[in-house]
N, C-alpha and C positions, 0 to 999 in steps of 0.2 A: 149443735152438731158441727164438726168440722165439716170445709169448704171441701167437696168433692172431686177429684180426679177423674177424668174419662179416660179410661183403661182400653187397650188394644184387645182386639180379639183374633180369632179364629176358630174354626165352626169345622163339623161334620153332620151330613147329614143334606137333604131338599131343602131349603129356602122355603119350600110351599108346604112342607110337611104339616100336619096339625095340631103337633105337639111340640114343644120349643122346652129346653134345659138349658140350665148354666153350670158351670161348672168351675170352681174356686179351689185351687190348688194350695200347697199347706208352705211353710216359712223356707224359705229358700231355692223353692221349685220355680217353674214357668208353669202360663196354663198348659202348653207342648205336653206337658206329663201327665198332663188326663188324658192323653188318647184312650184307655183302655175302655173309659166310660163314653169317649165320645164316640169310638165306631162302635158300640153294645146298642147304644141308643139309635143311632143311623141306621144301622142295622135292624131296630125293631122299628123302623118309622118315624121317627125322631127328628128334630134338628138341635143341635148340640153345639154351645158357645162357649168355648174355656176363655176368661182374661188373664192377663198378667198384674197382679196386684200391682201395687205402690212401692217402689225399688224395688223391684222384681221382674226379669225380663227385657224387655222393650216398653216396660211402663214408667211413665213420669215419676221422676224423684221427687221430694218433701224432704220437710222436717216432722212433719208431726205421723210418727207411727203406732199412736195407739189403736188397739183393737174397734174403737168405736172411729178412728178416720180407715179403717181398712170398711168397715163398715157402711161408712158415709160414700164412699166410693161404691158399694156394688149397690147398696139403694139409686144410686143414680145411673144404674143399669139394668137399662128395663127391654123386653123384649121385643117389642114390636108396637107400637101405635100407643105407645101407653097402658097394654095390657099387662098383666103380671104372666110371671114364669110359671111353667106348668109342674114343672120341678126346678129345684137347687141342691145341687152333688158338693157337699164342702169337705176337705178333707184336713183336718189338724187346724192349724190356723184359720185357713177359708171355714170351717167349720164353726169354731170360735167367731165370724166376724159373720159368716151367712144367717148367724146364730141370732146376734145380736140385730142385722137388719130386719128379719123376719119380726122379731118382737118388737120393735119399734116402728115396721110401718108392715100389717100383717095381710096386706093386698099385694105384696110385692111379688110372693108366691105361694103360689097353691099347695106345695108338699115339698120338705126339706127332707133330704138323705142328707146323715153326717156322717164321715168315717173317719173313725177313730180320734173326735173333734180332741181339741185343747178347750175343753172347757173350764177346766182349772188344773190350775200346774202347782202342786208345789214344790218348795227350793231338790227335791232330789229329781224331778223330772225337769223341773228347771234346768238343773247341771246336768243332764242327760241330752237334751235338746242341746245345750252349747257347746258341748263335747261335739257333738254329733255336727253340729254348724262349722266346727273350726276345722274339724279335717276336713270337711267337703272346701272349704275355700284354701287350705293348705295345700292340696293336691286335686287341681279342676280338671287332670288327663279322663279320657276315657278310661286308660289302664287302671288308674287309683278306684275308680268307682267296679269295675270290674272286679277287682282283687276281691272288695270290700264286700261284691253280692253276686257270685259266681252265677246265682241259679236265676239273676234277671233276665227278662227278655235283650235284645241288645237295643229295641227301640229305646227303652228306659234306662239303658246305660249311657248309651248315646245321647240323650236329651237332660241325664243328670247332672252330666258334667257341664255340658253346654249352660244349664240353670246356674251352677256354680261360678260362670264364665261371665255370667250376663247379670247377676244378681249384684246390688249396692252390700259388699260388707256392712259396711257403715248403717243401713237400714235395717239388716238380719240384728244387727248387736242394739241398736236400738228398739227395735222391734223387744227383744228381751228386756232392756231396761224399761223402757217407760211405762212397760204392761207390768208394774209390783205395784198389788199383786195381781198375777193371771187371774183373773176369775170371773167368767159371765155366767154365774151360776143363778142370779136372778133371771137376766134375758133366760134361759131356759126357762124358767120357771113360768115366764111371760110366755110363750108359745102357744100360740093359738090354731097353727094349722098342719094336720096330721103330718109327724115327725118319727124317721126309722133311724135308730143307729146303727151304723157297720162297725163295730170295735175288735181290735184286732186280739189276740192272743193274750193276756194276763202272763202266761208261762214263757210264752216266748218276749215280746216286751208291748206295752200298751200303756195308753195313757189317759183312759176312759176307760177304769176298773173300780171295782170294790165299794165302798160305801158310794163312790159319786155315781155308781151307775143306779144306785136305790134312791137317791136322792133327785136325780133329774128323774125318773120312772114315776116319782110322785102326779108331777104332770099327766094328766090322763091322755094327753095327743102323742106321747110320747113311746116310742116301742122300740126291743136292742134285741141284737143278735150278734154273736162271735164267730169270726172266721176261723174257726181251730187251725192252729199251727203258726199262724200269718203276724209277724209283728206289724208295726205301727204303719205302715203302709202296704196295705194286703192286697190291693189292687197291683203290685209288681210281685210281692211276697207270692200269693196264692192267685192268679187274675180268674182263672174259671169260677174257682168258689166265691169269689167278692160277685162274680156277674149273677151269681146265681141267687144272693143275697139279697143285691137289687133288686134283678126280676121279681124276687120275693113278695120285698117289699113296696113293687108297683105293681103288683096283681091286685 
């Protein structure tokens, strides 16, 4: 396993709370972009820890960006005293990588939400992701991300471009290259502890559709539901219907 990175955080939520989440945000974000899950959770009692991946943020640079050292890093982020996570919220990439921790050391945490994971890409959502990568670091104004998603909140517009600000190009582009091919379709398959997917929209755009949604389903810990409407990131796309998804899927 690659040598591990200790990732910055920040929290919402008590410190004394009794239930403790993390929260892994998707290829070219900060953790800042989970607020919507972290005050949901604060809010139900919670305490709620987003990091900043590996070239991402305020997080330490590398060389080595494959999905199993995205990986190696949140294994070595654990919640408190050496207990494990009461939940893990990964979204796209953090999905893909909360994905692969969980199967590989399945004490880490108790219950994984994925929304709208990368759990395998292929070459045409490949090309959709880097399309989607080159404008966000083309144009890092607030304005550009505006244009691009009128009906976001402005916290998420505000903190998208900022992501695009703070992020290593060099890492997002590698991050695409060294993962061929994308695929932790076994680590699902390894998954041992009850597992929801939030997947976004098929019609609108998603990346966790069609036969790979019957094929991780195989897994019996595993359970999905669709945010009607909401493309690949539905926690800004749709955010009442993703909270309601969650809540869902922690009752």
């Amino acid at each position: 396993m690659p040598a591990p990175l200790t990732l910055p955080r920040l929290s919402w939520g008590s410190t004394t709370a009794p239930r403790r989440a993390l929260l892994v945000h998707g290829l070219g974000s900060n953790g800042a972009l989970m607020w919507r899950y972290g005050t949901f959770l604060a809010d139900a009692g919670w305490h709620a820890t987003a990091v900043d991946l590996r070239g991402h943020g305020t997080a330490p640079r590398a060389l080595d960006y494959t999905i199993a050292a995205y990986a190696a890093d949140l294994a070595h982020t654990g919640a408190h005293d050496d207990a494990p996570w009461d939940l893990v919220v990964g979204h796209s990439l953090g999905g893909a990588a909360s994905t692969v921790a969980s199967a590989d050391a399945p004490a880490w945490t108790r219950r994984l939400v994925l929304v709208d994971p990368a759990i395998h890409l292929g070459d045409h959502d490949r090309q959709v992701v880097r399309n989607s990568q080159e404008r966000s670091f083309a144009d890092t104004s607030i304005a550009a991300v505006r244009a691009e998603h009128p009906t976001w909140h402005e916290n998420d517009i505000e903190l998208k471009a900022l992501s695009a600000q703070q992020a290593s190009r060099w890492a997002v582009e590698e991050t695409n290259r060294q993962n061929t091919p994308w695929d932790v379709r076994a680590a699902a398959a390894r998954l041992s502890v009850p597992t929801h997917v939030i997947a976004s929209d098929p019609k609108v755009y998603s990346i966790f559709k069609g036969a790979l949604v019957d094929e991780v389903r195989q897994n019996p810990v595993v359970t999905v539901s669709v945010v009607t409407g909401a493309g690949h990131s539905p926690h800004r796309d749709l955010p009442d219907d993703t909270m309601r998804h969650l809540a869902d899927a922690l009752a």
